[in-house]
C-alpha positions in Angstrom: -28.5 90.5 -11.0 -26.1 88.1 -9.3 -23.6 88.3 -6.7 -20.6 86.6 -5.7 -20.3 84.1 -3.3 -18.1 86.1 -0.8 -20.9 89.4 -1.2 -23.5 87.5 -0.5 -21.7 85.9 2.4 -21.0 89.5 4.1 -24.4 90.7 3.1 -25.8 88.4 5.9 -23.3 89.4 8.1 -21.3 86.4 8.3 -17.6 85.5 7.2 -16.5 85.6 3.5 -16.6 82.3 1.9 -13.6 81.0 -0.1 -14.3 81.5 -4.0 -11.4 79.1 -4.4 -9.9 75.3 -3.6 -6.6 77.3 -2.1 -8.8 79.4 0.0 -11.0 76.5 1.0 -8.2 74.5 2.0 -7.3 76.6 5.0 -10.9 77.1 6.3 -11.6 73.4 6.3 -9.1 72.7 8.6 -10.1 75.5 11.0 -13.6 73.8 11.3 -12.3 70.5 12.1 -13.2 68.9 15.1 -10.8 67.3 17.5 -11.7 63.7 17.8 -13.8 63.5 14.8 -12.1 62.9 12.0 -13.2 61.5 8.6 -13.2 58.0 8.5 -12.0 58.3 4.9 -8.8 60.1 6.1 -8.2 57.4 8.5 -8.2 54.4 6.7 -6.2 56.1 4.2 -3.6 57.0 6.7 -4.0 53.2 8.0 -3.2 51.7 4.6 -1.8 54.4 2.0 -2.9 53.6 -1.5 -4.6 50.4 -0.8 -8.8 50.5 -0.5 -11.3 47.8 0.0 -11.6 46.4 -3.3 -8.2 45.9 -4.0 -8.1 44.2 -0.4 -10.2 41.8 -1.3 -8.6 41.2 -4.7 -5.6 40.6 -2.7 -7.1 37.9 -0.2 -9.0 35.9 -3.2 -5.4 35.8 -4.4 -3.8 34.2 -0.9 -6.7 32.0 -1.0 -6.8 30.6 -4.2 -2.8 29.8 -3.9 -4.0 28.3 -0.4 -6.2 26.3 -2.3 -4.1 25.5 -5.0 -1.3 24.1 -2.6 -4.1 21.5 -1.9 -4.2 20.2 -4.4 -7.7 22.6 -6.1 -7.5 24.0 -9.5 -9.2 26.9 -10.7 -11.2 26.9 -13.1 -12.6 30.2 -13.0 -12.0 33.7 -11.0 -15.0 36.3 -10.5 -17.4 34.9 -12.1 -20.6 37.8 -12.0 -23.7 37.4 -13.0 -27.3 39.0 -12.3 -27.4 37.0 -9.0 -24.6 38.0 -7.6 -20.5 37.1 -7.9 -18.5 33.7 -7.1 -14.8 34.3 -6.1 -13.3 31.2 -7.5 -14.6 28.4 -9.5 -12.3 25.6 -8.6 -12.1 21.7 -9.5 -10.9 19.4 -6.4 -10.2 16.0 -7.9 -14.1 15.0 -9.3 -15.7 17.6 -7.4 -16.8 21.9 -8.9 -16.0 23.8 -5.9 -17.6 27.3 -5.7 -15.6 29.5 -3.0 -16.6 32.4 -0.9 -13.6 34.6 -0.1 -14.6 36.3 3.4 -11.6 38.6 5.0 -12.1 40.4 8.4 -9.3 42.4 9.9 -10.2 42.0 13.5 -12.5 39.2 14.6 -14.3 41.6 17.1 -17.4 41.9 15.9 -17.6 38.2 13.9 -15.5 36.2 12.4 -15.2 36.4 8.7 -17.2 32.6 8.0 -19.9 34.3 10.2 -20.9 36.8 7.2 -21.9 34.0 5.2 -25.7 34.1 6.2 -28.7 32.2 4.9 -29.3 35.8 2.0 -25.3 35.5 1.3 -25.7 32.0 0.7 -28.8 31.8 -1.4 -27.2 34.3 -3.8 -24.2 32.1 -3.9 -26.5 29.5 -4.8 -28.4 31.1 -7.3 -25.3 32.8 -9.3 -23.8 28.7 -9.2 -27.0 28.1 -10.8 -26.2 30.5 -13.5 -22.7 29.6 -13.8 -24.2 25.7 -14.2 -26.3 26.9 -16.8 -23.8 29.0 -19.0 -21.4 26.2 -18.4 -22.6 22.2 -18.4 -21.3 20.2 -15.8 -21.5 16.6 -15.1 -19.6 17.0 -11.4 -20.5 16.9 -7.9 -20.7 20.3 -7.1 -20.4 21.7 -3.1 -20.1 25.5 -1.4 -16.5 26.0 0.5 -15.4 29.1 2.6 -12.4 30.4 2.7 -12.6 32.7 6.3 -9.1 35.2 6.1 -8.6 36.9 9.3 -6.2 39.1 11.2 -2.4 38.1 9.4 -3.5 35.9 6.6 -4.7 32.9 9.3 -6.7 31.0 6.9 -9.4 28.4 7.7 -11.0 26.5 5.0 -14.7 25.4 5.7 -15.4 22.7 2.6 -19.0 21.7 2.8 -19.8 25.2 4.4 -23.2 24.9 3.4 -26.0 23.4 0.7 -29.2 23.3 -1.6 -30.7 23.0 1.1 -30.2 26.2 2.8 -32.3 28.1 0.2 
């Protein structure tokens, strides 16, 4: 024997619940609380249509045509691997350049070079590694950051870090 959801709602006494998504609708928003809204809601309502993925697709872009106007040129975009992913794969006269993309909106709680830490890095290192592997290379290689913050202010770090801060 089975009931519906709005019987067994008023069997114990309390109110009716919606049996559809119009009904819902209307009951969600009488539950809301002032002050507390969904976080989800707001960064929607902050940027309509864009999320966090094609964000960063869109600051990898500004910075490889940062890095192209100086003279870089890529080799590779995105490369992914079991380790982890490399933004851009880039050749800088006789030099492989492997470049972290970091963007941070507001620098409040870090800037966005900061996030590179010692785990960030050793995955870095370790999907280079792969990339080396899957593709032979006779050239210096070195680890570059490209740090995007607020409105597109864009600081290069070349050298950022090393083998040797496995």
């Amino acid at each position: 024997m089975t009931r519906s959801l709005a019987r067994l709602g008023r069997d114990r006494g309390g109110p009716s619940r919606p049996t559809t998504l119009e009904q819902a609708a209307p009951a969600a928003a009488e539950h809301s609380t002032p002050g507390c809204d969904d976080r989800r809601e707001t960064a929607r309502a902050r940027s309509p249509g864009i999320g966090r993925q094609s964000v960063g697709e869109e600051k990898e872009r500004l910075a490889e045509l940062f890095l192209r106007a100086q003279g870089l040129s890529v080799i590779t975009r995105n490369h992914r691997c079991r380790y982890g992913e490399i933004d851009l794969v880039m050749r800088d006269a006789g030099v492989l350049a492997f470049v972290e993309v970091r963007y941070r909106r507001s620098n409040r709680f870090g800037g966005p070079a900061e996030t590179v830490d010692r785990r960030k890095q050793r995955r870095l290192i370790a999907a280079a590694g792969h990339y080396l592997q899957s593709h032979p290379c006779t050239l210096p290689c070195r680890f570059d950051v490209v740090a995007i913050s607020g409105q597109n202010q864009i600081q290069w770090i070349k050298h950022a870090f090393g083998l040797e801060s496995r």
